[in-house]
C-alpha atoms as one frame of an Amber mdcrd trajectory, in Angstrom:
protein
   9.037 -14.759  39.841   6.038 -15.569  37.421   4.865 -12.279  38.242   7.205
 -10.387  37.280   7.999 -11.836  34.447   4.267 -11.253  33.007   4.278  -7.702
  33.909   8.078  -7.099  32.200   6.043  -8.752  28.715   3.368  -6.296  29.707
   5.416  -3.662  29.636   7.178  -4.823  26.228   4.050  -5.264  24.504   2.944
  -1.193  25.653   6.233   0.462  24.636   6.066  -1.328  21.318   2.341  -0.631
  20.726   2.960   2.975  21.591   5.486   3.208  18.858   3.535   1.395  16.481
   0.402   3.242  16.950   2.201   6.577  15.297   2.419   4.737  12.125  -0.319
   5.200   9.331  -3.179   2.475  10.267  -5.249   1.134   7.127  -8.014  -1.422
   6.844  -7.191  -4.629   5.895  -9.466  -3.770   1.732  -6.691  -1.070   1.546
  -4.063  -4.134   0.631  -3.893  -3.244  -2.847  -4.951  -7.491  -4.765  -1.327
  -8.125  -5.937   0.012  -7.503  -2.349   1.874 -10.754  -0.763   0.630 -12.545
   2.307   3.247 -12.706   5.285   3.826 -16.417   4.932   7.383 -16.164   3.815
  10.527 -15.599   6.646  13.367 -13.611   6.056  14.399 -11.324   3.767  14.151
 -11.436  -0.344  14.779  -8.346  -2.581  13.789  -9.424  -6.309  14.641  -6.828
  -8.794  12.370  -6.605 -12.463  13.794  -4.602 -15.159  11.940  -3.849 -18.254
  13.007  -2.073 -21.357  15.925  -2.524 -23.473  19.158  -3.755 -22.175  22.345
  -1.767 -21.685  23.847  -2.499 -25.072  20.890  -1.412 -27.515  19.806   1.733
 -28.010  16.735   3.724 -26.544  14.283   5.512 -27.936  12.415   8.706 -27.010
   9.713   7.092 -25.056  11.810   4.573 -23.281  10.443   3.387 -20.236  12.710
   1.582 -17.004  10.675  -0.375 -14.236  12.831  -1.119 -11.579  10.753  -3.286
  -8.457  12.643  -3.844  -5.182  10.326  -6.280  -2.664  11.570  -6.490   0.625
  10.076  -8.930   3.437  10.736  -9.422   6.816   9.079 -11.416   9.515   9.714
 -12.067  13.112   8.053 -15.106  15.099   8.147 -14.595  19.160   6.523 -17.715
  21.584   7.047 -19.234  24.607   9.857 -22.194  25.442   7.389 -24.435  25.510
   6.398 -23.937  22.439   2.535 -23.248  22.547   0.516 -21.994  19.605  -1.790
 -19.384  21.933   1.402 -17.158  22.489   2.460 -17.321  19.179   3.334 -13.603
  18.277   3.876 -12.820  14.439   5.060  -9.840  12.978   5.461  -9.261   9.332
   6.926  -6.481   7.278   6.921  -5.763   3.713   8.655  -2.827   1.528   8.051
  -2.168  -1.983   9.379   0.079  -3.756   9.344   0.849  -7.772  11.226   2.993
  -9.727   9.872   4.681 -12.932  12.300   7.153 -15.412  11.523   8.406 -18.522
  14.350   9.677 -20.341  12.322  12.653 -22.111  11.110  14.471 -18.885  14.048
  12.836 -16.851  11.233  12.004 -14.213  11.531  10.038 -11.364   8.507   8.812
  -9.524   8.860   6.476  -6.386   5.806   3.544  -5.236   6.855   2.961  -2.346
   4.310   0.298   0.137   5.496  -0.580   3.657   2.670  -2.950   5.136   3.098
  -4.604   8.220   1.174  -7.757   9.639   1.075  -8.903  13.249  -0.539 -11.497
  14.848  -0.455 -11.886  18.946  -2.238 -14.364  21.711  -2.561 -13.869  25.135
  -5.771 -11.641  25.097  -3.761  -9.242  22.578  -5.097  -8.380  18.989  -5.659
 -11.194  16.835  -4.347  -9.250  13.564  -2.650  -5.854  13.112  -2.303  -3.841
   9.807   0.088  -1.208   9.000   0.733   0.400   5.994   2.172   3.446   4.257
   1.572   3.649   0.389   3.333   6.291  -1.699   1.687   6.192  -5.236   2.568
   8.059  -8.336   1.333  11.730  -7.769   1.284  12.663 -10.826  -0.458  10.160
 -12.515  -3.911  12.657 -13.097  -2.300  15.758 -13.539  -0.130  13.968 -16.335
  -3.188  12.108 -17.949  -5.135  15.930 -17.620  -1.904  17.145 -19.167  -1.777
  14.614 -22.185  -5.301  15.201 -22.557  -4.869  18.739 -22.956  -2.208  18.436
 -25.199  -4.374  16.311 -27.493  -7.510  18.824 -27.553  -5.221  22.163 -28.115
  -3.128  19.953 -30.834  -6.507  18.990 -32.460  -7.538  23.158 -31.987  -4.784
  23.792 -33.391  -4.846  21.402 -36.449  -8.791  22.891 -37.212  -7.088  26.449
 -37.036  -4.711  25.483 -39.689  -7.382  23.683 -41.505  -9.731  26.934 -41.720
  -6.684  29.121 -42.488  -5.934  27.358 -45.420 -10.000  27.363 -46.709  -9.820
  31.131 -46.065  -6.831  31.236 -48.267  -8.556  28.722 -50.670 -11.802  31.311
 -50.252  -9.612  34.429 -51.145  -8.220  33.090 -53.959 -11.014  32.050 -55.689
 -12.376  35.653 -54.547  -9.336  37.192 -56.628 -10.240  35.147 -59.428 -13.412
  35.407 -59.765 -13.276  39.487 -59.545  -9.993  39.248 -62.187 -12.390  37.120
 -64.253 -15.390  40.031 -63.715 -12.430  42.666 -64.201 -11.492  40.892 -67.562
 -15.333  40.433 -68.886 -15.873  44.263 -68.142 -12.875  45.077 -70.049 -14.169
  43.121 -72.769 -17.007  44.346 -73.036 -15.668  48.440 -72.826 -12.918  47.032
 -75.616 -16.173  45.749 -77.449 -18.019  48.923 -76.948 -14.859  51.364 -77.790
 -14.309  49.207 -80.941 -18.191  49.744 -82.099 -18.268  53.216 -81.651 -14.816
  53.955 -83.690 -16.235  51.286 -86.046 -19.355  53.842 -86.189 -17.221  56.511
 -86.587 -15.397  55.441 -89.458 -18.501  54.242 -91.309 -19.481  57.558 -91.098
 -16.520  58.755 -92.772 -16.388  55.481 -95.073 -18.570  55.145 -98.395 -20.252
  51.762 -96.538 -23.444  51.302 -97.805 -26.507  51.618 -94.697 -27.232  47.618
 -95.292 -23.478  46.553 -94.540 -22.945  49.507 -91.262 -26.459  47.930 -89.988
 -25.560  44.411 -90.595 -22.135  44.950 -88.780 -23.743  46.806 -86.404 -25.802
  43.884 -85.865 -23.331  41.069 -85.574 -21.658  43.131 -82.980 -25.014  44.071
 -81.016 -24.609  40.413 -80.750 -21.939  39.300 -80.016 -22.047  42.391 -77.215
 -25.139  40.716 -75.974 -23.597  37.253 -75.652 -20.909  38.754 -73.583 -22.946
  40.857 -71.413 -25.045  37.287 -70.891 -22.002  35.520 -70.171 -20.614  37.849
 -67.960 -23.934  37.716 -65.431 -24.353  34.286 -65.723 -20.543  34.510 -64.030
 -21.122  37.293 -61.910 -24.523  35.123 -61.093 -22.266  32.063 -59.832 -19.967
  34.053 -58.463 -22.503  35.266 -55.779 -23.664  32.158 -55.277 -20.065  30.446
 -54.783 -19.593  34.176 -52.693 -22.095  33.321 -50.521 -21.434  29.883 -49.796
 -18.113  30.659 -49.289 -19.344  33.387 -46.415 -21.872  30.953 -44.908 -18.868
  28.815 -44.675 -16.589  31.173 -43.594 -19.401  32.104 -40.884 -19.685  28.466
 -39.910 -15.482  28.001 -39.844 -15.128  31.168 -37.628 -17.745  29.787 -35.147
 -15.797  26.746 -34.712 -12.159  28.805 -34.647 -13.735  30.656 -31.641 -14.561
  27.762 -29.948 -11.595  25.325 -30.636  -9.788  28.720 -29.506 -11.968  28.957
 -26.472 -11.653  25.435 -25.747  -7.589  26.095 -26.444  -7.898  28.160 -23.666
 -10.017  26.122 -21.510  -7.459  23.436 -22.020  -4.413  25.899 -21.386  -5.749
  27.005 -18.227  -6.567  23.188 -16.885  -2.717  22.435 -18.187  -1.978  25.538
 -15.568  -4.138  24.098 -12.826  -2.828  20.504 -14.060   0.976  21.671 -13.812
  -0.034  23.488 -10.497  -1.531  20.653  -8.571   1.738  18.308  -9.958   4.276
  20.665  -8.276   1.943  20.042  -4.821   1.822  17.090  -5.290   5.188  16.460
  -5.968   5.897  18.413  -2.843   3.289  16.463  -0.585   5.147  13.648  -2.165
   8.473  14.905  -0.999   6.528  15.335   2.424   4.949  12.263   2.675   8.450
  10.665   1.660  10.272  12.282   4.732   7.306  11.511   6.700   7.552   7.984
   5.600  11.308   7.990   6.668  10.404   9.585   9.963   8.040   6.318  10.404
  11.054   3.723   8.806  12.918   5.260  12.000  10.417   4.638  14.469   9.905
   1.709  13.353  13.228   0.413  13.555  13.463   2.135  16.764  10.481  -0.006
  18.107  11.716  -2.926  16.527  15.249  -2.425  18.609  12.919  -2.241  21.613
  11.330  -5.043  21.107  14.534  -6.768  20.576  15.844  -5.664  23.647  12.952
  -6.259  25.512  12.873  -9.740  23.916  16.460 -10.162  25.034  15.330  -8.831
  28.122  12.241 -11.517  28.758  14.526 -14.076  27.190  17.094 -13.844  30.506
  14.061 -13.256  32.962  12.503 -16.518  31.307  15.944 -18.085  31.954  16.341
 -16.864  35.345  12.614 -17.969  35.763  13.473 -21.384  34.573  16.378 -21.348
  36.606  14.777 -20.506  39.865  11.935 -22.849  39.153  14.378 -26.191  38.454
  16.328 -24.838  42.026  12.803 -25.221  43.166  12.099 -28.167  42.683  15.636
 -29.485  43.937  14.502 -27.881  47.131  11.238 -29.146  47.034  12.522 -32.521
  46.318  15.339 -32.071  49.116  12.344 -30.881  51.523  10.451 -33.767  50.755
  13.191 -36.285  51.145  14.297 -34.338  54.914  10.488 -34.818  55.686  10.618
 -38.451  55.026  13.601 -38.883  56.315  12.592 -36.832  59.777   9.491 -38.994
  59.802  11.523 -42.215  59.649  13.584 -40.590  62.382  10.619 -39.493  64.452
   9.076 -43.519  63.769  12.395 -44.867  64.987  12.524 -42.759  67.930   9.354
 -43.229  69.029   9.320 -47.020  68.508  12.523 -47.182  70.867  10.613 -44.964
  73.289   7.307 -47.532  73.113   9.854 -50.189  72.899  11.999 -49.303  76.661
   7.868 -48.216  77.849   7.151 -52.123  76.682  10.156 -53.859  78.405   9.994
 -51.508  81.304   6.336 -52.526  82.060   6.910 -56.325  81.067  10.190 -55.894
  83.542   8.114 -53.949  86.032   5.150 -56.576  85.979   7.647 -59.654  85.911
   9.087 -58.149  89.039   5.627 -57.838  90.454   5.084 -61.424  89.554   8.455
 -62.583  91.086   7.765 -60.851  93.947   4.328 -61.824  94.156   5.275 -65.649
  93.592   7.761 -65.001  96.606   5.427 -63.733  98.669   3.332 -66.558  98.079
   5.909 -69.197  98.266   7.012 -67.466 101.511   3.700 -67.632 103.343   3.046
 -71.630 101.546   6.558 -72.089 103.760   5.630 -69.791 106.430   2.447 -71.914
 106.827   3.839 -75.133 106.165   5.943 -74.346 109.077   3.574 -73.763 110.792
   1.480 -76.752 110.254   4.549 -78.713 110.554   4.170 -80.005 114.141   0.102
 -80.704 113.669   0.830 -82.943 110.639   3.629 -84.721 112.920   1.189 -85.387
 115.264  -1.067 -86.627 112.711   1.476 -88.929 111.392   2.282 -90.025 114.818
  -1.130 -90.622 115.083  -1.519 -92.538 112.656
């Protein structure tokens, strides 16, 4: 009976270790720090909620954690109790919910670790886990960054748009302000040489037309000085303005290469969030696939707990009936030996009085035999001790 009880817990602890082998096995540094030791029995779900409550209202960016903890353990040992077949196995689901109600996304952390802890020769510690983190936690932060560079390329496009409009319009004025100089001067040149004309038809003495002539020489001159002293700082504003335009073009090309840069990283960005949102949906279905082996194993190991339980019993069982017989075997014995004492004391006791009666016969008859011949002889002698006495 011992035997086969040992080999049926032999067998239980293969079929469960073959279904338990098929799930995900991590080191024990893979327990992420804030990870809870199996210490605790039964089963607690805990639910955190942050954010606003139901009643006030939510803004853009409004954020809902929702954390569901799960623990279960199971303790398996021997009737008597003994802490080198204590078997210990420990299971432990989290899972956390995060929606945002811009995007309307839904991400899922999702840990299943499992400790066990076995004696009898078996594995002192075993660690199984299956961790579903967010997925799209890089491509979103690549995204965001993204964002933020072609929003910055974007803000130093608008920025040298508006000096190039700044640029033309001083442009315009400063050619309507050249356009307006020449014109003066022409008007001031027209007006001198009708002025000239008309002294020639006027009686104006030489001194006064040269005198005039003079003032307006001038005042011509002044202009004219004025006017490249303008067109002088307008080349020189013209050609700052071009060095910066130069300089502002150079950086539009590359915030608008770097726009593009950025746009196609968003592409590869968005592109490795749909796989991973479908090796999520994978490794979620997977993970499923795993819950149900698991439970599957765990029914075995129920059953086949159930099952050692009875053979244990029956073990127990046989072993007390046992001892009964061993006790009623011992007690025959004794009994048979008292028996067998008995018997052969009345044996050695009719041996005794058979050999005292057979020698006290012997010693009768021996005494008669002697007190026959003592008569026999006295008989005999009879007549001689007569004549003695006669004699006498």
């Amino acid at each position: 009976m011992p035997g086969s009880v040992d080999y049926t817990r032999h067998q239980a602890y293969t079929t469960i270790d073959h279904a338990l082998d098929q799930i995900i096995e991590d080191p024990e540094p893979s327990i992420p720090p804030d990870s809870f030791p199996p210490t605790d029995s039964g089963v607690r779900t805990p639910r955190t909620q942050s954010g606003r409550s139901g009643n006030s209202r939510r803004t853009k960016g409004t954020r809902t954690d929702v954390t569901e903890i799960s623990r279960t353990e199971d303790s398996l040992g021997t009737p008597g109790g003994s802490e080198s077949t204590l078997e210990r196995s420990t299971t432990s689901v989290e899972q956390r919910h995060t929606d945002h109600k811009g995007g309307r996304r839904h991400i899922i952390h999702e840990k299943i670790i499992t400790h066990e802890t076995r004696g009898n020769g078996q594995p002192s510690s075993r660690h199984h886990t299956i961790v579903i983190t967010d997925p799209e936690s890089s491509a979103r932060r690549e995204r965001r960054r993204a964002e933020r560079e072609a929003q910055q390329a974007r803000r130093a496009e608008r920025e040298l748009q508006r000096e190039q409009r700044r640029e033309r319009r001083e442009r315009s004025e400063a050619r309507k302000a050249h356009s307006r100089d020449l014109e003066r001067v022409i008007a001031a040149l027209q007006s001198q040489a009708r002025s000239r004309s008309s002294s020639r038809r006027s009686p104006i003495t030489p001194t006064t037309r040269s005198a005039t002539g003079f003032e307006e020489f001038e005042q011509l001159k002044n202009a004219l000085t004025e006017s490249e002293r303008d067109l002088q700082d307008l080349r020189t504003k013209f050609r700052e303005m071009s060095d910066r335009l130069e300089l502002e073009s150079k950086r539009a090309d590359a915030a608008e290469r770097r726009h593009k840069e950025y746009t196609q990283q968003l592409r590869i960005a968005e592109a490795a969030r749909k796989k991973a949102e479908t090796e999520a949906s994978r490794e979620s279905e997977e993970s499923s696939r795993l819950k149900i082996i698991y439970e599957t194993a765990r029914s075995q190991q129920e059953h086949i707990q159930q099952e050692l339980d009875a053979l244990q019993q029956e073990r127990d069982e046989a072993e007390q009936l046992a001892a009964d017989a061993r006790s009623k075997a011992r007690r025959f014995q004794e009994e048979l030996l008292v028996t067998k004492a008995r018997e052969a004391g009345r044996k050695e006791g009719r041996r005794e009085a058979r050999r005292h009666h057979k020698h006290h016969r012997h010693e009768k008859e021996k005494s008669r035999r002697e007190d026959h011949r003592e008569g026999s002889a006295r008989t005999a002698d009879a007549p001689n001790r007569y004549r003695e006495c006669r004699l006498r």
